[in-house]
ChimeraX commands (.cxc) that place a marker at each C-alpha (Angstrom):
marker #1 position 155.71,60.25,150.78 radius 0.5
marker #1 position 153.85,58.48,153.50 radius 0.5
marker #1 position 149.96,58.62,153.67 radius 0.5
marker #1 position 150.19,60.51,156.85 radius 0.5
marker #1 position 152.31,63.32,155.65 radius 0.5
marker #1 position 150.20,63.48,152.36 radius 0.5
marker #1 position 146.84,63.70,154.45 radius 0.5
marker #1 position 148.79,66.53,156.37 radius 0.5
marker #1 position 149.78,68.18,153.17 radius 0.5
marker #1 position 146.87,67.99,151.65 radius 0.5
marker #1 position 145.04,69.34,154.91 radius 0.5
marker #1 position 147.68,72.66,154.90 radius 0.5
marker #1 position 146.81,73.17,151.52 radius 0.5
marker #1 position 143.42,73.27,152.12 radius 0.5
marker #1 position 143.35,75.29,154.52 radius 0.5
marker #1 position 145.49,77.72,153.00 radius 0.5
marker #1 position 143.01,77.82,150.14 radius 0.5
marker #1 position 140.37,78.13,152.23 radius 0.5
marker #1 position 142.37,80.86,153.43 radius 0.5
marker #1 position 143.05,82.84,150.06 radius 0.5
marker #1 position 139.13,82.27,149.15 radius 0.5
marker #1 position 138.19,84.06,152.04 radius 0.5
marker #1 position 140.43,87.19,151.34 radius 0.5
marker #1 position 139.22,87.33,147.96 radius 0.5
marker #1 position 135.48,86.65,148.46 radius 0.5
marker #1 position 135.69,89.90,151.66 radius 0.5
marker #1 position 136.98,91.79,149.36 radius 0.5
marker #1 position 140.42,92.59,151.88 radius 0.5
marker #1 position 142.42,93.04,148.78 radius 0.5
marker #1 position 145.07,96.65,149.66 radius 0.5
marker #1 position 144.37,98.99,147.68 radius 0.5
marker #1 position 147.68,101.29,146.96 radius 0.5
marker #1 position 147.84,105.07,146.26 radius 0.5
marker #1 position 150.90,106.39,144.64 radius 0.5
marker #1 position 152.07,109.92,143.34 radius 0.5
marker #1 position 149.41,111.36,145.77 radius 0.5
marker #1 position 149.52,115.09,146.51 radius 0.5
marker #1 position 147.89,115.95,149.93 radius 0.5
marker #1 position 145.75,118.72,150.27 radius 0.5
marker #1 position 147.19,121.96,151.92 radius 0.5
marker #1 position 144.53,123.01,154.18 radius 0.5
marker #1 position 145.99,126.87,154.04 radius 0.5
marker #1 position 148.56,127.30,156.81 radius 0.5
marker #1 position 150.89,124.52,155.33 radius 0.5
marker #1 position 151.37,122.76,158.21 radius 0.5
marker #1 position 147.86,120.67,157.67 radius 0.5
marker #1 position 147.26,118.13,155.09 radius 0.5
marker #1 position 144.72,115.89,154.24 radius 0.5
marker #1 position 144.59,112.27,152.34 radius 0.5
marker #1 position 141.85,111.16,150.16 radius 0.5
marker #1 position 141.66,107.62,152.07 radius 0.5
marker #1 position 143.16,106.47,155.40 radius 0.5
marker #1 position 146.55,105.14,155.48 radius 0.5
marker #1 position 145.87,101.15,156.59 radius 0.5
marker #1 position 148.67,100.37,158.11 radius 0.5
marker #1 position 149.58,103.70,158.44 radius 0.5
marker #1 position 152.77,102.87,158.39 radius 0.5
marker #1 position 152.77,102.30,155.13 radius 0.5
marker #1 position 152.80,105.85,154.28 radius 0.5
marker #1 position 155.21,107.23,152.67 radius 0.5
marker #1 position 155.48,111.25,152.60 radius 0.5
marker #1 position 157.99,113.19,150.53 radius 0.5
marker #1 position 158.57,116.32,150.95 radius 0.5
marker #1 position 160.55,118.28,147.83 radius 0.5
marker #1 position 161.88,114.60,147.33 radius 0.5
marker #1 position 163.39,113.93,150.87 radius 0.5
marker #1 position 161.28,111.07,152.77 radius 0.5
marker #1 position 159.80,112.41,155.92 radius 0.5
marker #1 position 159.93,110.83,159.10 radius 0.5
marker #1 position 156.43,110.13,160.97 radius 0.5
marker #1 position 155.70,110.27,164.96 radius 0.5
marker #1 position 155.75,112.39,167.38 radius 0.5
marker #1 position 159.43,113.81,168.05 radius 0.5
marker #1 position 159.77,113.45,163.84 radius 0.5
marker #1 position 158.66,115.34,160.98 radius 0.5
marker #1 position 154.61,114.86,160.95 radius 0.5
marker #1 position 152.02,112.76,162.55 radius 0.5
marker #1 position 149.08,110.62,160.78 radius 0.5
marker #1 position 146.17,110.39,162.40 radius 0.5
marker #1 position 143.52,108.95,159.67 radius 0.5
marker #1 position 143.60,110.61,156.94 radius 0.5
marker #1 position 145.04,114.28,158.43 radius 0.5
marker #1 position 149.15,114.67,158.18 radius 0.5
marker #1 position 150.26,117.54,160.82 radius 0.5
marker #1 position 153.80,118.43,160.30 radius 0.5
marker #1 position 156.35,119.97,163.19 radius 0.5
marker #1 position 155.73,123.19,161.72 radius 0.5
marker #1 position 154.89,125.01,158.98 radius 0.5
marker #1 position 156.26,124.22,155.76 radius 0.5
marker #1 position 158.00,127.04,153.60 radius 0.5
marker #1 position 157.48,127.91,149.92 radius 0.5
marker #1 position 157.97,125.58,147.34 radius 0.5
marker #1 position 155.98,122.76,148.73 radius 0.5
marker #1 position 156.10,119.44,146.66 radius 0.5
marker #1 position 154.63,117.38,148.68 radius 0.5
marker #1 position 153.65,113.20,147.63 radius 0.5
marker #1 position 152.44,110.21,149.16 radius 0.5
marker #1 position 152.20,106.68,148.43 radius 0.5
marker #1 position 150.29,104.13,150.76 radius 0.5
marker #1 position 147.97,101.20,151.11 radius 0.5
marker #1 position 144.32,101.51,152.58 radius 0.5
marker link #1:1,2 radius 0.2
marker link #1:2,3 radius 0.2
marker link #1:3,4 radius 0.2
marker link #1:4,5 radius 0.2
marker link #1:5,6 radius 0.2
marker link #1:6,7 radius 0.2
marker link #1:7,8 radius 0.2
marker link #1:8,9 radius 0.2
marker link #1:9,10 radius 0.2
marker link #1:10,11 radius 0.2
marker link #1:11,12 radius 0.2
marker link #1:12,13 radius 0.2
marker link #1:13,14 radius 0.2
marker link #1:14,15 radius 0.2
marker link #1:15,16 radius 0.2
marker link #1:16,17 radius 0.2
marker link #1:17,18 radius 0.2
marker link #1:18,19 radius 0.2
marker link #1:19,20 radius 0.2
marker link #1:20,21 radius 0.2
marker link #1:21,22 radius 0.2
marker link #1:22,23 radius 0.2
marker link #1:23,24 radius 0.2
marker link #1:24,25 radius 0.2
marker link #1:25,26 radius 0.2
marker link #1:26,27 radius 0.2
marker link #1:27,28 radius 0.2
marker link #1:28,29 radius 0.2
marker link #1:29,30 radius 0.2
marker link #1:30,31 radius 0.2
marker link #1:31,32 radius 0.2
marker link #1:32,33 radius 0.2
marker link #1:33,34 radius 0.2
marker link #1:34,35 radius 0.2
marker link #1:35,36 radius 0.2
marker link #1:36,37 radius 0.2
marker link #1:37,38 radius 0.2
marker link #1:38,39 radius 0.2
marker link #1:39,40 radius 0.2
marker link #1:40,41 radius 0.2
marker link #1:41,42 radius 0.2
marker link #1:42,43 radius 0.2
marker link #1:43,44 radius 0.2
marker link #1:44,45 radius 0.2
marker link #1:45,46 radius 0.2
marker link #1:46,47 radius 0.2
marker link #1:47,48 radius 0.2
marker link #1:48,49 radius 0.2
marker link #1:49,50 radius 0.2
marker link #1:50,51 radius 0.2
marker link #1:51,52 radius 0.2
marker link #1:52,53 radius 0.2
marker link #1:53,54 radius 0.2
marker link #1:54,55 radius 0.2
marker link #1:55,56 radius 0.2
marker link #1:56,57 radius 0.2
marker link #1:57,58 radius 0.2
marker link #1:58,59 radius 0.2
marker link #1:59,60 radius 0.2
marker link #1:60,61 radius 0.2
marker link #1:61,62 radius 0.2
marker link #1:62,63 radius 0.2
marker link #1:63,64 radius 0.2
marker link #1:64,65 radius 0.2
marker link #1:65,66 radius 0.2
marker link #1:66,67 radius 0.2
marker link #1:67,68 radius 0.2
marker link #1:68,69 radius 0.2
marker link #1:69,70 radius 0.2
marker link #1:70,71 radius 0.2
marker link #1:71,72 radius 0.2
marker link #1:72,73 radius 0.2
marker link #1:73,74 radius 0.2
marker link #1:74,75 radius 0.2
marker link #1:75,76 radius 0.2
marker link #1:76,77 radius 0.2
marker link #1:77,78 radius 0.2
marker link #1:78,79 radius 0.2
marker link #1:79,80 radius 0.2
marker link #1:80,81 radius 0.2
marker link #1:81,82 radius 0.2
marker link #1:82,83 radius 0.2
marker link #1:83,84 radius 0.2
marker link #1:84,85 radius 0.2
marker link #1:85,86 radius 0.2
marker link #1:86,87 radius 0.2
marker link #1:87,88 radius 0.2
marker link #1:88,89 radius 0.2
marker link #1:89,90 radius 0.2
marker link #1:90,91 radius 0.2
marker link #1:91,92 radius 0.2
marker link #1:92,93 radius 0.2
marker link #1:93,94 radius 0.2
marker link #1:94,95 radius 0.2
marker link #1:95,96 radius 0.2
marker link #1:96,97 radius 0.2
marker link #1:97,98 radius 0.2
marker link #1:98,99 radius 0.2
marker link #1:99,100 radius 0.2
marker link #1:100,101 radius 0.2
view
């Protein structure tokens, strides 16, 4: 290896450290929920989380074991921590989540 290309190695490394320190030292580290169960806020259409989906894509809802589909159009929409389904949901309701925040 040439001493350019081992300064530039060493340089990416660096920085990639640097990087990694800086995750670890702001405390960015995901946090992950799993087995959830959202709260039914009585008309079983409304649910809330205990922390905000971030991304909030990386919920994932089941509902009696089927995956749900989120966005508008689909089966609920996320907006923070409150899950709004299509409609209301009929008796028995097993509903889990899993997700990073």
């Amino acid at each position: 290896m040439t001493s350019n290309s081992q300064k530039q190695l060493n340089r990416q490394l660096g920085a990639q450290l640097s990087f990694l320190q800086s995750q670890a030292s702001s405390n960015k580290t995901p946090k992950f929920e799993d087995h959830e169960i959202p709260v039914d806020l009585g008309d079983h259409q409304n649910f809330t989380l205990v922390n905000s989906p971030n991304p909030s894509a990386s919920l994932i809802l089941t509902l009696n074991g089927q995956v749900q589909q989120q966005g508008e159009g689909n089966d609920y929409t996320l907006s923070g921590n409150a899950i709004t389904f299509f409609s209301p949901l009929t008796d028995p309701v097993i509903l889990l989540a899993w997700y990073r925040h």
